[in-house]
BALOBA-1460 file (C-alpha; in Angstrom, 3 decimals):
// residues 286
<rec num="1" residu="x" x="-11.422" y="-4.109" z="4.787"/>
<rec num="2" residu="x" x="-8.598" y="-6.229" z="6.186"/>
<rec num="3" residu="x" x="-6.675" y="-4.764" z="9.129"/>
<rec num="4" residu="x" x="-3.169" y="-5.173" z="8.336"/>
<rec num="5" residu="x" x="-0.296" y="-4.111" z="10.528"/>
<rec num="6" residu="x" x="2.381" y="-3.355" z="7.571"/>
<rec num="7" residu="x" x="2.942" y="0.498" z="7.272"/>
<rec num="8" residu="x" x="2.444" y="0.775" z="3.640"/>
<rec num="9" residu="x" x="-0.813" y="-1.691" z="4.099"/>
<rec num="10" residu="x" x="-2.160" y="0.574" z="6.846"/>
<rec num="11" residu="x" x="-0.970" y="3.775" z="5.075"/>
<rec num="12" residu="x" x="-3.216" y="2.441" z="1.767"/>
<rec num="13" residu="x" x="-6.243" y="1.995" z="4.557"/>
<rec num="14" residu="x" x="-5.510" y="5.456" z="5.986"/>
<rec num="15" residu="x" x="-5.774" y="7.153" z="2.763"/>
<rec num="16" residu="x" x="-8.801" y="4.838" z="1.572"/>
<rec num="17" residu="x" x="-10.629" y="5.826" z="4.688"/>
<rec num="18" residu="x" x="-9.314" y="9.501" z="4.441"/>
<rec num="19" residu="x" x="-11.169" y="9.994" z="1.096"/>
<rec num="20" residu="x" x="-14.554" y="7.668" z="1.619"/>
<rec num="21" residu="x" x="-17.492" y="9.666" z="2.398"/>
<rec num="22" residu="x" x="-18.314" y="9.276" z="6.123"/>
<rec num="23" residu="x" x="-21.630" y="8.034" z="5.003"/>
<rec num="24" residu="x" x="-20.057" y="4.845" z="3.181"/>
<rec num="25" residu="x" x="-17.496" y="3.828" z="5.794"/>
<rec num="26" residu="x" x="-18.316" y="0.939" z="7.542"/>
<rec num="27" residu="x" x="-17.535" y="2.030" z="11.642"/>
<rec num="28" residu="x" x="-16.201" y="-0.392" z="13.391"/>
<rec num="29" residu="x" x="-13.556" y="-1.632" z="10.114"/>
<rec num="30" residu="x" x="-12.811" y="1.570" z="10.628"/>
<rec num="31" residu="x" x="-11.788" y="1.129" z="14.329"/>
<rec num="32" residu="x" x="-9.922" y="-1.502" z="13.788"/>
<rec num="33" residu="x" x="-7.794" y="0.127" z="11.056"/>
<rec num="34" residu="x" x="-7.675" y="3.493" z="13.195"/>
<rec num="35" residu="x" x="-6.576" y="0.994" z="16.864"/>
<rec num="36" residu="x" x="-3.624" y="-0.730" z="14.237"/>
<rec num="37" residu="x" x="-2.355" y="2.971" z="13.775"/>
<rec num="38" residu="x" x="-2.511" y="4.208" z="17.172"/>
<rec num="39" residu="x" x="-0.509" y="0.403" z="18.041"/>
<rec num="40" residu="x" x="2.272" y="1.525" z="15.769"/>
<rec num="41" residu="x" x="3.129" y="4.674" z="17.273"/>
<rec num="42" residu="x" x="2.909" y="3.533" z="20.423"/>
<rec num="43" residu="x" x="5.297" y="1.100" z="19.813"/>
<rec num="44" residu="x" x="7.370" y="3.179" z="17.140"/>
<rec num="45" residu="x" x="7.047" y="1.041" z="14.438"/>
<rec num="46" residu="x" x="4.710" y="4.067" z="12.520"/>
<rec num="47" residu="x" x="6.487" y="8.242" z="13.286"/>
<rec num="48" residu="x" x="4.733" y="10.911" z="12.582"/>
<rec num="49" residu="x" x="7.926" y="12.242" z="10.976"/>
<rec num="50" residu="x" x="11.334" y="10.233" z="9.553"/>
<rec num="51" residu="x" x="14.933" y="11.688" z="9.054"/>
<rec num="52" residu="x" x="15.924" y="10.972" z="5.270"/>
<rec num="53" residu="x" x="19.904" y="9.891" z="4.505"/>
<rec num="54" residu="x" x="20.136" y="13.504" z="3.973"/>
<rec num="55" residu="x" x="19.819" y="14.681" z="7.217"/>
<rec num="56" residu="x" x="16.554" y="16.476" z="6.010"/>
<rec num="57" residu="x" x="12.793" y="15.652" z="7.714"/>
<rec num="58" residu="x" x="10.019" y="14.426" z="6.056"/>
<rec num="59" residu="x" x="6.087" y="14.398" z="7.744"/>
<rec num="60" residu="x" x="3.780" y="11.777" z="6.828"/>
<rec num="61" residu="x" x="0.966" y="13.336" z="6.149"/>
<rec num="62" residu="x" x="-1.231" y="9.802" z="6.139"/>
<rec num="63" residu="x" x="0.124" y="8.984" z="9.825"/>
<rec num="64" residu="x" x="-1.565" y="13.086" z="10.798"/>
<rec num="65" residu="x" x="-4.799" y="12.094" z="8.408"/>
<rec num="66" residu="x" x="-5.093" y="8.693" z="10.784"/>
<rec num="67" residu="x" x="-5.173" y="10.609" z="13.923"/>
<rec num="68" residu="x" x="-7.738" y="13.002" z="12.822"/>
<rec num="69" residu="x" x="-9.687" y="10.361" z="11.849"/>
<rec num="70" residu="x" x="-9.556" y="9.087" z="15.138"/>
<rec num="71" residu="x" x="-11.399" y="12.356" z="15.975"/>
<rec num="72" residu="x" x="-13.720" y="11.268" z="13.702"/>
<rec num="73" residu="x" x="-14.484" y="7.338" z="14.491"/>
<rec num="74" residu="x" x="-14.344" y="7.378" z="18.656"/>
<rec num="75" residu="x" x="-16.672" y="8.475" z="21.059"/>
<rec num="76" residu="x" x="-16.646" y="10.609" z="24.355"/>
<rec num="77" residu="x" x="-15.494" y="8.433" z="27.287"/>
<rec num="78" residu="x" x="-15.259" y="8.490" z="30.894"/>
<rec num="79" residu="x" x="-11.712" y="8.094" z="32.176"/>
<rec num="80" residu="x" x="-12.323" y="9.930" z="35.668"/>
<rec num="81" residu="x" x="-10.994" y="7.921" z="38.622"/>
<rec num="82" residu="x" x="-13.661" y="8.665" z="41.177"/>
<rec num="83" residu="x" x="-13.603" y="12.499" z="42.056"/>
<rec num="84" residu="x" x="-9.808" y="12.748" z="42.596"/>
<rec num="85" residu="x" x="-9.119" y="12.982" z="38.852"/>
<rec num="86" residu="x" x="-12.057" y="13.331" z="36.659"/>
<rec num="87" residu="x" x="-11.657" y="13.934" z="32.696"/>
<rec num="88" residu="x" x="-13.647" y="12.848" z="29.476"/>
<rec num="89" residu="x" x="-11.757" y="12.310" z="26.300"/>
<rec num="90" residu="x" x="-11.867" y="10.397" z="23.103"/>
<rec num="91" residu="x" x="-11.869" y="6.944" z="23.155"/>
<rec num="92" residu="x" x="-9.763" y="6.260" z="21.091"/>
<rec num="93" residu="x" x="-7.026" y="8.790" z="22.194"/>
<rec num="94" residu="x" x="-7.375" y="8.638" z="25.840"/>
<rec num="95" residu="x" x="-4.454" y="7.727" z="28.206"/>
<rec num="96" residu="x" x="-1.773" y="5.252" z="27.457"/>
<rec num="97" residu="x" x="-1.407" y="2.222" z="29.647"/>
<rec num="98" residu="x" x="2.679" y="2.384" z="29.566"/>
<rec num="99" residu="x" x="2.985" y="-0.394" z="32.518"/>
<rec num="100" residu="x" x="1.787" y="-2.409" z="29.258"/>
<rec num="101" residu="x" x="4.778" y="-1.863" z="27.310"/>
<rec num="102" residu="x" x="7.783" y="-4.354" z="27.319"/>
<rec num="103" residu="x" x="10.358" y="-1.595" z="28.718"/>
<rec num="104" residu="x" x="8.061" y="1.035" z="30.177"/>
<rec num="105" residu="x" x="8.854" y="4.522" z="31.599"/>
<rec num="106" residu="x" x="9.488" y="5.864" z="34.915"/>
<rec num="107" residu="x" x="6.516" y="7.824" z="35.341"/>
<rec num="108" residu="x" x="6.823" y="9.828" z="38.405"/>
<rec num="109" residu="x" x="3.869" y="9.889" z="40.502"/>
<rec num="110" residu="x" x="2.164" y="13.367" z="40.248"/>
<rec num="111" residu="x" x="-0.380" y="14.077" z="37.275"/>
<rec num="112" residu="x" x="1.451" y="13.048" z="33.986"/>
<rec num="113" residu="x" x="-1.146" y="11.742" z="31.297"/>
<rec num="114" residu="x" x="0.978" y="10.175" z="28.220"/>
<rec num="115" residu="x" x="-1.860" y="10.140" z="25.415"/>
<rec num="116" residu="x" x="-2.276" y="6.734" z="23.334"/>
<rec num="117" residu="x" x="-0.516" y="6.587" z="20.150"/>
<rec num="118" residu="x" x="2.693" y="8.578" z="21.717"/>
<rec num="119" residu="x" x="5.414" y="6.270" z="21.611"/>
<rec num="120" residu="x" x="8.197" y="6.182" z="25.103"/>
<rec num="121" residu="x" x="11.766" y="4.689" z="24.311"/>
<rec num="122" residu="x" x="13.353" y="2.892" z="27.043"/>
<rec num="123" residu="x" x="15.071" y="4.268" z="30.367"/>
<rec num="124" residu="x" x="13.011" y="7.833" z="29.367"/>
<rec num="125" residu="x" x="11.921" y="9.399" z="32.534"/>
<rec num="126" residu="x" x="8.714" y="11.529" z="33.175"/>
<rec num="127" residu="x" x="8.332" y="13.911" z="35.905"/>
<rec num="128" residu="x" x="4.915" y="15.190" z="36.874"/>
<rec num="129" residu="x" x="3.270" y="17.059" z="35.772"/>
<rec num="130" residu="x" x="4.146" y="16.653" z="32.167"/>
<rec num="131" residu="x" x="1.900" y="15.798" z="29.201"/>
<rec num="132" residu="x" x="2.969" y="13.561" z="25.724"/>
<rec num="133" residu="x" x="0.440" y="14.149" z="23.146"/>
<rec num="134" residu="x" x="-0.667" y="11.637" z="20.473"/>
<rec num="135" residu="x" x="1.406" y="10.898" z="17.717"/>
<rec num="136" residu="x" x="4.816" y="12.389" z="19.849"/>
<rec num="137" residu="x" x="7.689" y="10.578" z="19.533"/>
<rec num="138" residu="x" x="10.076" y="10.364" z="22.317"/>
<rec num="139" residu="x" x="13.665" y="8.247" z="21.926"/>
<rec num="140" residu="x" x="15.662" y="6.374" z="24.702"/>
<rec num="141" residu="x" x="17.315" y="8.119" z="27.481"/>
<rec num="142" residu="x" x="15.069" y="10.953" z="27.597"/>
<rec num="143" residu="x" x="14.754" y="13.612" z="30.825"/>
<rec num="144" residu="x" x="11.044" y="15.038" z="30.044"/>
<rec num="145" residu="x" x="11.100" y="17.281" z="33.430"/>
<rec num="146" residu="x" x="8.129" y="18.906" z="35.317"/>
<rec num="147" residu="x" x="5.480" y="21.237" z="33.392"/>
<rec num="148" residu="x" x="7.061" y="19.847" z="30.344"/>
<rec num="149" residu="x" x="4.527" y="19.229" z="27.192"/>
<rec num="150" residu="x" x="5.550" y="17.548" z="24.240"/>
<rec num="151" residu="x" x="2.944" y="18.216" z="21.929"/>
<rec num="152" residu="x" x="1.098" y="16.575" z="19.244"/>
<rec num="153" residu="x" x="3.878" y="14.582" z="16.615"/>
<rec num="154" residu="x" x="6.480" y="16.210" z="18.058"/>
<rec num="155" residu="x" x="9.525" y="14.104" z="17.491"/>
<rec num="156" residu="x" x="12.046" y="13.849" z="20.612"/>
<rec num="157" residu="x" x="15.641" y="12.206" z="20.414"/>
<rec num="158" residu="x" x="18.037" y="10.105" z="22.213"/>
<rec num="159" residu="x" x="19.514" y="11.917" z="25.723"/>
<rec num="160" residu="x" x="17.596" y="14.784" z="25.053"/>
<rec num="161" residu="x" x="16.801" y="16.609" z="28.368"/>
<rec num="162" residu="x" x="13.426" y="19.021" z="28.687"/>
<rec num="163" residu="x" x="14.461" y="20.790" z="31.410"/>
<rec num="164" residu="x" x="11.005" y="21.879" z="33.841"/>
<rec num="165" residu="x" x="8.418" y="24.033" z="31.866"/>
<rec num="166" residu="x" x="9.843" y="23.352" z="28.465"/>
<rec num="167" residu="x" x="7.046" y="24.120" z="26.172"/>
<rec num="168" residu="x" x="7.832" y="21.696" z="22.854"/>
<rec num="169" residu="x" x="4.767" y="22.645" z="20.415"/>
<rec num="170" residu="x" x="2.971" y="19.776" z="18.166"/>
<rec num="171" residu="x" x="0.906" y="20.187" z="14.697"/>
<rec num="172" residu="x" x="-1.524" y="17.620" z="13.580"/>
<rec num="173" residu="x" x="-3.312" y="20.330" z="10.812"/>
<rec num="174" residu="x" x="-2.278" y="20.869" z="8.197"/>
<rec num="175" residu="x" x="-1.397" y="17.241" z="7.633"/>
<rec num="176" residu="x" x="2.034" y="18.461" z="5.405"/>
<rec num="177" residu="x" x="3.461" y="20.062" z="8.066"/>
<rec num="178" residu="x" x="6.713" y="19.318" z="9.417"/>
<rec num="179" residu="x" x="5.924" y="18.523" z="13.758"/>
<rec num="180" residu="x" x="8.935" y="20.441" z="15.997"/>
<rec num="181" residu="x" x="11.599" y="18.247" z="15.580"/>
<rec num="182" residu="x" x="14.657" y="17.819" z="18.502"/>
<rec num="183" residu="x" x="17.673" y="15.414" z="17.386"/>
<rec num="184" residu="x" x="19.616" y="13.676" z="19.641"/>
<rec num="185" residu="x" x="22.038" y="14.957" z="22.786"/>
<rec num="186" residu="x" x="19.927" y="18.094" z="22.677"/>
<rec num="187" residu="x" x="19.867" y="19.985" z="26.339"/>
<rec num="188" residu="x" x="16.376" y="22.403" z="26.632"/>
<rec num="189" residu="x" x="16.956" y="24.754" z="29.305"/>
<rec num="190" residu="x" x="13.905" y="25.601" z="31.317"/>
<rec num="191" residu="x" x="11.045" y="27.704" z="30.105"/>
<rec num="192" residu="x" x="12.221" y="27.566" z="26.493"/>
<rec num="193" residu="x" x="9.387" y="27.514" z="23.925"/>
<rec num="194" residu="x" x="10.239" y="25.769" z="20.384"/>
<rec num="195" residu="x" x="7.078" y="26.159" z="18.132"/>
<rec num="196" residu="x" x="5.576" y="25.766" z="14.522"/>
<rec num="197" residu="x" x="7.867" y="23.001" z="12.770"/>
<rec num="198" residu="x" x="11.479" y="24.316" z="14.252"/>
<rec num="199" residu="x" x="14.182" y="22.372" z="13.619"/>
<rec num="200" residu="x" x="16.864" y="21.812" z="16.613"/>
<rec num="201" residu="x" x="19.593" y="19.542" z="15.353"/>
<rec num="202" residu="x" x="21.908" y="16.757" z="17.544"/>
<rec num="203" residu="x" x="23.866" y="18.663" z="20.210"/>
<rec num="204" residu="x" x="22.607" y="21.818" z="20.972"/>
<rec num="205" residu="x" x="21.926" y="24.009" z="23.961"/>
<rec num="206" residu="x" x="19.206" y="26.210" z="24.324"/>
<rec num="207" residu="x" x="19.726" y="28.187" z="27.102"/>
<rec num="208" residu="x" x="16.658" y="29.004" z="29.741"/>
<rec num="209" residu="x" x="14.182" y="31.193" z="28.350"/>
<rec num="210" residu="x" x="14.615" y="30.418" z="24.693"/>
<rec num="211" residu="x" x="11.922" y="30.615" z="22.051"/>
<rec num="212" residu="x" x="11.977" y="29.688" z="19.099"/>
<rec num="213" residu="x" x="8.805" y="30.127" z="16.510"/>
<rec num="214" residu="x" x="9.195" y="29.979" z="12.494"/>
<rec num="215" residu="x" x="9.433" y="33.988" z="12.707"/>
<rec num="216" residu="x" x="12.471" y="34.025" z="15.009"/>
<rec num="217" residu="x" x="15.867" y="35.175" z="13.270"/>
<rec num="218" residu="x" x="18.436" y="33.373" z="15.389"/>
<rec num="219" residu="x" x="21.451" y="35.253" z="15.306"/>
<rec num="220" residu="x" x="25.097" y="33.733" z="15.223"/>
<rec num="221" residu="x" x="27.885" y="35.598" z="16.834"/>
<rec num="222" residu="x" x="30.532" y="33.051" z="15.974"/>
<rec num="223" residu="x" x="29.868" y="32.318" z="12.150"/>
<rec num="224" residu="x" x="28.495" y="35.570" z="11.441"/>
<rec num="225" residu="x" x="24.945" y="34.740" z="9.896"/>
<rec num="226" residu="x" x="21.613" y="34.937" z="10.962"/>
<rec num="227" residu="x" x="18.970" y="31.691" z="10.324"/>
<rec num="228" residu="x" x="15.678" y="31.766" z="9.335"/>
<rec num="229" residu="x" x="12.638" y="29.841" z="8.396"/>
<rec num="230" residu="x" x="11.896" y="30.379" z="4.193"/>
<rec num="231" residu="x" x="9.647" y="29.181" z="1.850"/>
<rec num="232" residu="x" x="9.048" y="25.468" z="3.038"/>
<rec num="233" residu="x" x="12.134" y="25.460" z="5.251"/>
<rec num="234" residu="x" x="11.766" y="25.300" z="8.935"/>
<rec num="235" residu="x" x="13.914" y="27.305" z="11.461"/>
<rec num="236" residu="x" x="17.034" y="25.307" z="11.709"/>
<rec num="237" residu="x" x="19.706" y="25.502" z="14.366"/>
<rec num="238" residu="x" x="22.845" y="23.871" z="13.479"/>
<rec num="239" residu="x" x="24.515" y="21.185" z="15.007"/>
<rec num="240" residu="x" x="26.197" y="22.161" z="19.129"/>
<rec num="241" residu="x" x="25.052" y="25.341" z="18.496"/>
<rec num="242" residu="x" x="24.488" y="26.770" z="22.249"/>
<rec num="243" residu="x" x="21.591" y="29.336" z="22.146"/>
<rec num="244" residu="x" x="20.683" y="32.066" z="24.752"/>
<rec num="245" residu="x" x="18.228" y="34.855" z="25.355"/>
<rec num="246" residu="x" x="19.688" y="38.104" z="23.453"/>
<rec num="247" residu="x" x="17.712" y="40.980" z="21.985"/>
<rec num="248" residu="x" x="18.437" y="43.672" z="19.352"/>
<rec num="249" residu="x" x="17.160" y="47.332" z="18.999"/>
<rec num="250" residu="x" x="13.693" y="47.520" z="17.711"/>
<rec num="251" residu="x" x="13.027" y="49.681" z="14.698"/>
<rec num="252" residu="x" x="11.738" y="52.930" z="13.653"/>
<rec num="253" residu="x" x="12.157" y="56.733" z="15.555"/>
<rec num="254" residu="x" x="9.857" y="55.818" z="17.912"/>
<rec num="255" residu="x" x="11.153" y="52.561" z="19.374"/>
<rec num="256" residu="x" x="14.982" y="54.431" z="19.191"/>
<rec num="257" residu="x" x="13.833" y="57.078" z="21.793"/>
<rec num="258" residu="x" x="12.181" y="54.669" z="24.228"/>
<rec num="259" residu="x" x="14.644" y="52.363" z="23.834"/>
<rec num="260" residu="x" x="12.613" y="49.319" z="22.829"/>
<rec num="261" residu="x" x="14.086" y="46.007" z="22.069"/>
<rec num="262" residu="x" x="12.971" y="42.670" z="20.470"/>
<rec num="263" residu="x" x="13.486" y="38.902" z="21.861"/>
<rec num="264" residu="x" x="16.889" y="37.454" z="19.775"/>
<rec num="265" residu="x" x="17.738" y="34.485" z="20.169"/>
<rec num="266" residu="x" x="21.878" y="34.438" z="19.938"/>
<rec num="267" residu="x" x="24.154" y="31.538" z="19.340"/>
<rec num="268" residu="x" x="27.788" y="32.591" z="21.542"/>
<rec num="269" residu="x" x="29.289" y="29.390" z="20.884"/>
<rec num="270" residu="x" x="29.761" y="25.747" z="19.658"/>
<rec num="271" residu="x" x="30.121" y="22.534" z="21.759"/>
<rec num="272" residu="x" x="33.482" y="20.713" z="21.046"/>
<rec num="273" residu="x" x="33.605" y="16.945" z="20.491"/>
<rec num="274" residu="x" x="34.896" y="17.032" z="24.493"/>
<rec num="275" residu="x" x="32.177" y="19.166" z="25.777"/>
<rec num="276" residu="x" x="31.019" y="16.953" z="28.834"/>
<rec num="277" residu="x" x="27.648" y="15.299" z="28.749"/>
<rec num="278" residu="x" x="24.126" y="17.078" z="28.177"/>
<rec num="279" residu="x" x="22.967" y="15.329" z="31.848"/>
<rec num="280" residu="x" x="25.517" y="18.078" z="33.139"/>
<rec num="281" residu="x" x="25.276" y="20.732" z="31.310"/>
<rec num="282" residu="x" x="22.194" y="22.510" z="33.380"/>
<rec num="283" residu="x" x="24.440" y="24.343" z="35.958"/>
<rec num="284" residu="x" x="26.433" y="25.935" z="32.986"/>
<rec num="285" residu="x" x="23.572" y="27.632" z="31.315"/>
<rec num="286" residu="x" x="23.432" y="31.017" z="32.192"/>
């Protein structure tokens, strides 16, 4: 099996491998395939998941199939350094080597692991501790603050800001499904939670303390409408929205005498074409 670099070459060795029975796969061809694919992530020339012309999201289900076969095709390794910091991972997957990279991050000093195969856009900045899964995909210009995880094929955009303790989750199974996915010029307010395949599009705010999961009805107080996640479609919150914490009475006689209420997200307002920049934005959120 010839190790290729091309995506569609690798994709055909992905799938090839992906339906061989363990038995007949030769281990270290299958290395070599399985170090090409963790290359092209790191350097973003292979995403987990693409934006079509249609401003729709597409996962790659062969890039998700690769990594699990990494799972499959590496062995337990020592990367402890002496007793200070002492961990055992995957060979395959274990921490990236960013100083490696032509333009690579500010890391912070402080306990920040970036796995292999994540990739790191230029001028991003990590502060510690944080943690980039594999297959995560984070863009130039990029804040990823302190307790911040950006989880397995996540896909982060351009000027996005995770504000400390942003908790952005990541799928690898099943291989179909769509990672969280945050455009470009989004701000994440601190301690805000976007889960399961949600959709946060170019410009928004989400407020501190936000969390969004595929069974979260966001509500909109200007446009009048409430969003949801249905059939194959992912939680989606529109373009500048700016989301806060809300809540909304609970149902049934019960929950009306004690007063209960569930978490609601609420969108209170759009960002205008002159809204000032998302690096200044953090005071403002209330």
């Amino acid at each position: 099996m010839a190790v290729v670099s091309n995506p569609s070459e690798l994709q055909s060795q992905i799938e090839r491998l992906d339906a061989a029975p363990p038995e007949s796969v030769n281990r270290d061809e299958a290395r070599a395939v399985l170090s090409c694919l963790i290359e092209a992530l790191s350097t973003g020339d292979v995403r987990a998941a693409s934006k079509q012309p249609d401003g729709s999201w597409v996962a790659h289900a062969w890039v998700k199939r690769g990594l699990l076969l990494c799972f499959r095709f590496s062995h337990m390794m020592d990367f402890s350094i002496n007793r200070t910091f002492q961990f055992r991972d995957r060979d395959l997957l274990g921490p990236q080597d960013t100083s490696a990279r032509p333009f690579p991050p500010r890391v912070v000093p402080g306990g920040t692991i970036i796995r292999t195969a994540a990739y790191i856009g230029r001028r991003v900045v990590v502060a510690p501790p944080s943690f980039i899964n594999i297959g995560a995909y984070v863009d130039d210009d990029t804040m990823v603050d302190s307790h911040a995880l950006v989880g397995s094929c996540a896909q982060i955009g351009k000027r996005v800001h995770l504000s400390a303790g942003a908790q952005i989750g990541g799928v690898i199974e099943p291989a179909n499904a769509l990672p969280v996915i945050i455009e470009d010029d989004v701000f994440i307010g601190g301690l805000c939670g976007v889960f399961e395949g949600t959709l946060v599009r170019r410009g928004v705010v989400l407020g501190a303390g936000v969390i969004l999961t595929r069974g979260t009805p966001v509500y909109d107080l200007v446009r009048e409408t409430v969003y949801r996640a249905e059939g194959d479609q992912p939680l989606a919150i529109p373009e500048d929205a700016v989301v806060v914490p809300g809540a909304r009475p609970a149902s049934g006689e019960f929950a009306r005498r004690q007063g209960l209420m569930l978490q609601t997200p609420l969108i209170v307002k759009y960002r205008t074409p002159d809204a000032p920049p998302i690096s200044v934005l953090e005071p403002m959120i209330r």
